[in-house]
C-alpha positions as CSV (number, residue, x, y, z in Angstrom):
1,X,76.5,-118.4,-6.2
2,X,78.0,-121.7,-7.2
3,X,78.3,-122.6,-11.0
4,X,76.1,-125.4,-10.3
5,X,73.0,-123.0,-9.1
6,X,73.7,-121.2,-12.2
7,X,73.3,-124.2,-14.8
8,X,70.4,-125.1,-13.0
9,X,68.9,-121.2,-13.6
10,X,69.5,-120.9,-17.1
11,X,68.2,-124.7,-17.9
12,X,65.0,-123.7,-16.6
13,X,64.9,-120.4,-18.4
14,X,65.2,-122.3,-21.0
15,X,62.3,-124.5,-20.4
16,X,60.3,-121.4,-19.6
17,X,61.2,-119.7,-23.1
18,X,60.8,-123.3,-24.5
19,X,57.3,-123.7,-23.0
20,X,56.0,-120.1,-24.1
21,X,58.1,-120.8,-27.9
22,X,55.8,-123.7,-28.2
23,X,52.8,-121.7,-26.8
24,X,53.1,-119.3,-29.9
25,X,53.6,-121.7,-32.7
26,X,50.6,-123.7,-31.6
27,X,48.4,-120.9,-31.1
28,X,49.9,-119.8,-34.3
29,X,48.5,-122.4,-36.2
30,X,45.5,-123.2,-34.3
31,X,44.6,-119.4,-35.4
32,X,45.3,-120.7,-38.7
33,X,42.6,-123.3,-38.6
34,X,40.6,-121.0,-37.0
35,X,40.3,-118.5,-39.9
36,X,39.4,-121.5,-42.5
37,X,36.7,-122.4,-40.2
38,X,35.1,-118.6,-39.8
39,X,31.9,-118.7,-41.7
40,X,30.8,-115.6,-44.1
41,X,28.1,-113.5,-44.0
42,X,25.6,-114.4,-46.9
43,X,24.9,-110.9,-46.8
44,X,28.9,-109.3,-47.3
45,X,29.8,-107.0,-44.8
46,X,31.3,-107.5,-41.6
47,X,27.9,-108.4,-39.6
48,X,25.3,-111.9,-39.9
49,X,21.7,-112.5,-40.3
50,X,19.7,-114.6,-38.5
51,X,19.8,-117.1,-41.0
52,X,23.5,-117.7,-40.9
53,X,24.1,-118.5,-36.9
54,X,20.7,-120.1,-35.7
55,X,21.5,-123.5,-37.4
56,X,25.2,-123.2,-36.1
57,X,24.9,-120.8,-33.4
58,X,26.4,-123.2,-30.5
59,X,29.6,-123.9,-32.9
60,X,29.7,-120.2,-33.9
61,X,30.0,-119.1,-30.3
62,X,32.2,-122.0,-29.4
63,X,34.5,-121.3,-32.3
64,X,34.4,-117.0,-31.0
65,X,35.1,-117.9,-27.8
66,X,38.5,-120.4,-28.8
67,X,39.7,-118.1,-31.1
68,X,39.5,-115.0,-27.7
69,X,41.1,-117.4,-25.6
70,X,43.8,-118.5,-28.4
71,X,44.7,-114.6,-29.0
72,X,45.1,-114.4,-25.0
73,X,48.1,-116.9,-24.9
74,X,49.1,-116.1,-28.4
75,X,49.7,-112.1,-28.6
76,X,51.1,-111.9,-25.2
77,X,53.5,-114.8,-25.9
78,X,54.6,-113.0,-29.4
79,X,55.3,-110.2,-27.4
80,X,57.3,-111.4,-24.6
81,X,59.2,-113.6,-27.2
82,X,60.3,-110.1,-29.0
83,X,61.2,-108.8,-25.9
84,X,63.6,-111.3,-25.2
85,X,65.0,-111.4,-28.7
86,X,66.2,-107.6,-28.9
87,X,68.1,-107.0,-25.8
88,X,70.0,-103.6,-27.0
89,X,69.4,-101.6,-30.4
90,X,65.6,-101.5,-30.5
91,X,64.4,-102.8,-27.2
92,X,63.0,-99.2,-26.6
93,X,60.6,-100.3,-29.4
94,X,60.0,-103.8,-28.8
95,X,59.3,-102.9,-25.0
96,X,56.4,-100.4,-26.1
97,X,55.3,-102.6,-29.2
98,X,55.2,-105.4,-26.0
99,X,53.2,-103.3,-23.4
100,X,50.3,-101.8,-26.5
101,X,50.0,-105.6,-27.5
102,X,49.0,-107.0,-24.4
103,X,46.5,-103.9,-23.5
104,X,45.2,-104.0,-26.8
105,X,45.0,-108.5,-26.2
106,X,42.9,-107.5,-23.3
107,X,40.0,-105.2,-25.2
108,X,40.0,-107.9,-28.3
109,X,39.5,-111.1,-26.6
110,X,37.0,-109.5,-24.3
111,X,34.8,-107.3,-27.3
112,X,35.3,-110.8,-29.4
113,X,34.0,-113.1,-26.2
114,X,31.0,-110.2,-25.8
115,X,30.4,-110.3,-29.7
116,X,29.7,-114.4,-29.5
117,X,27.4,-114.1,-26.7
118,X,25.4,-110.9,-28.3
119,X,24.8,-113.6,-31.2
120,X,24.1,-116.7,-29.2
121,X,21.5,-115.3,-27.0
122,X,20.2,-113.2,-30.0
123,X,19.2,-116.8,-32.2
124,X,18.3,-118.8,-29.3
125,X,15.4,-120.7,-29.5
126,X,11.8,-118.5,-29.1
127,X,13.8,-115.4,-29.7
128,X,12.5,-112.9,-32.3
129,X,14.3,-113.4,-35.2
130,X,14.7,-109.4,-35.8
131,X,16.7,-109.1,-32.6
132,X,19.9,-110.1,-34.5
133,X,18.8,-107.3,-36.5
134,X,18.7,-104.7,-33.7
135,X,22.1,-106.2,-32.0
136,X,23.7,-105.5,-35.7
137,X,22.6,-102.0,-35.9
138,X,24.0,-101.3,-32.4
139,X,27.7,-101.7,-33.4
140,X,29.0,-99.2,-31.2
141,X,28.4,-102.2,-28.8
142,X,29.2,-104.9,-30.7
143,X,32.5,-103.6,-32.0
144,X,33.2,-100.7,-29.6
145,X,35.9,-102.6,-27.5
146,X,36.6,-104.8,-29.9
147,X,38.0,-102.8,-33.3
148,X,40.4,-100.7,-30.7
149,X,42.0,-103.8,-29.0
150,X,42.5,-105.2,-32.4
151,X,43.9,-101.9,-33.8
152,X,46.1,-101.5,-30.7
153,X,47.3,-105.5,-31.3
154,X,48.5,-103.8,-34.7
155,X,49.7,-101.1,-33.5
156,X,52.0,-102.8,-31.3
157,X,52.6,-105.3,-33.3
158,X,54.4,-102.9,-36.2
159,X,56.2,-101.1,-33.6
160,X,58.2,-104.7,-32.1
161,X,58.6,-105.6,-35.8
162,X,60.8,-101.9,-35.8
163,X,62.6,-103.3,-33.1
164,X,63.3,-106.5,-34.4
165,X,64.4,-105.1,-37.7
166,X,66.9,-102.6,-35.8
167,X,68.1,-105.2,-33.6
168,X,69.1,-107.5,-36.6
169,X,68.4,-110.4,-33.9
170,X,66.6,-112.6,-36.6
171,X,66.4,-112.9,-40.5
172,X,64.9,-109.6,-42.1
173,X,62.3,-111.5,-43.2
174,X,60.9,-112.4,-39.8
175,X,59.4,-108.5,-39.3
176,X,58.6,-107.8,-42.5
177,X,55.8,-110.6,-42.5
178,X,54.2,-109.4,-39.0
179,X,54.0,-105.9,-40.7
180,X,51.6,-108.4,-42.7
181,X,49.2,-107.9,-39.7
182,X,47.7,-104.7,-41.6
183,X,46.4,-106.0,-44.0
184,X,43.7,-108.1,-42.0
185,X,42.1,-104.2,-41.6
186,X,41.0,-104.7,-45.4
187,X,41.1,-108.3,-46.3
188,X,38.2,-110.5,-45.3
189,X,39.4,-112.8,-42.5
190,X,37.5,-115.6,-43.8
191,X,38.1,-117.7,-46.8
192,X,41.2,-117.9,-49.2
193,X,41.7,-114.3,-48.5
194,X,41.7,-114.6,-45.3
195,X,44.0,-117.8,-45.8
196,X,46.6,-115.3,-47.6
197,X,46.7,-112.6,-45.2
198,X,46.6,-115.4,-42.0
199,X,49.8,-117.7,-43.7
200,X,52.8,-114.8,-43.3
201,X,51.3,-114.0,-39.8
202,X,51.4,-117.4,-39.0
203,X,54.9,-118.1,-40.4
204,X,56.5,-115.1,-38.5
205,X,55.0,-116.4,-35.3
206,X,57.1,-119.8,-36.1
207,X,59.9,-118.1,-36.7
208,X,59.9,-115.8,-33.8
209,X,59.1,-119.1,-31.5
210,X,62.4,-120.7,-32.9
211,X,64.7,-118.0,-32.6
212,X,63.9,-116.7,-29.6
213,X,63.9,-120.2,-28.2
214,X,67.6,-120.8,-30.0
215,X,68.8,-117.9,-28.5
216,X,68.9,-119.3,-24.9
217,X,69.5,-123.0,-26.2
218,X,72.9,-122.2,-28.4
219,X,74.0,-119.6,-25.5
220,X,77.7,-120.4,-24.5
């Protein structure tokens, strides 16, 4: 294979890791807005009432259904970016991590996609107002496919953030804020709560988008 075939090769890996690097950060941050935007339930808890989607329910689903499709090019792109970051000590774990992350992508987006629609149809015009009511008390359904892809998103998540922390391929602090991750599982996702647990997550997906991105670009 001639050297100039090979140049060719690794410029447009690099456009490839460049073009996934700046899928991650976006969807990082769009994630970000995302969560400021997320409305809370008048009534605490995890479910609404009719009162809070029927006067927003076509931006409620529209905003359900961006933030699924944002987590399907975001989770997957954190996870092949780990990948390619630890190539030796700890790529058992970030292989794994990588593979639970994009099973556990595939159950959220679809339980959070399902979730918007169960609410859209429920507070469409002429519909009974207590059929909200019923689609809340069914949350085997609502949540059934979605709390396990999330918790498997975790999961994975905290077992690349091993690897990268073995592999010493970026700054410490780079894992220790996507073990931040677990604390969405008790802090409100909404809010300035939300805000605080949604920042670290959002920073570590930056930083993971530039050094794995660095890596090919500063390669001799």
């Amino acid at each position: 294979m001639s050297t100039e075939t090979l140049v060719r090769t690794d410029s447009a890996t690099r456009r490839r890791v460049g073009f996934v690097a700046l899928a991650l950060a976006l969807t990082a941050l769009a994630a970000l807005a995302g969560g400021l935007l997320w409305p809370e339930p008048s009534g605490g808890g995890e479910t609404y009432s009719y009162a809070d989607i029927q006067p927003h329910r076509a931006l409620w689903w529209g905003l359900l259904v961006a933030l699924a499709a944002n987590l399907i090019i975001n989770v997957p792109a954190q996870a092949l970016l780990t990948v390619l970051l630890v190539r030796a000590r700890g790529a058992a774990w970030a292989t794994v991590g990588g593979i639970i992350m994009w099973i556990g992508t595939a159950l959220y987006a679809v339980g959070g996609a399902g979730w918007a629609a169960a609410y859209y149809f429920a507070t469409a015009p002429g519909v009974d107002p207590s059929v909200i009511e019923r689609v809340n008390d069914d949350s085997a359904h609502i949540f059934g496919v979605l709390l396990p892809g999330a918790l498997l998103v975790a999961v994975g998540t905290v077992i690349q953030a091993v690897g990268l922390w073995r592999s010493r391929a970026v700054p410490r602090w780079i894992p220790v804020l996507w073990l931040t991750l677990v604390a969405t599982f008790v802090v409100p996702g909404n809010g300035v709560a939300g805000l605080i647990t949604s920042v670290p997550i959002a920073a570590a997906s930056l930083g993971t988008a530039y050094y794995a991105w660095r890596r090919l670009s500063f390669r001799s």
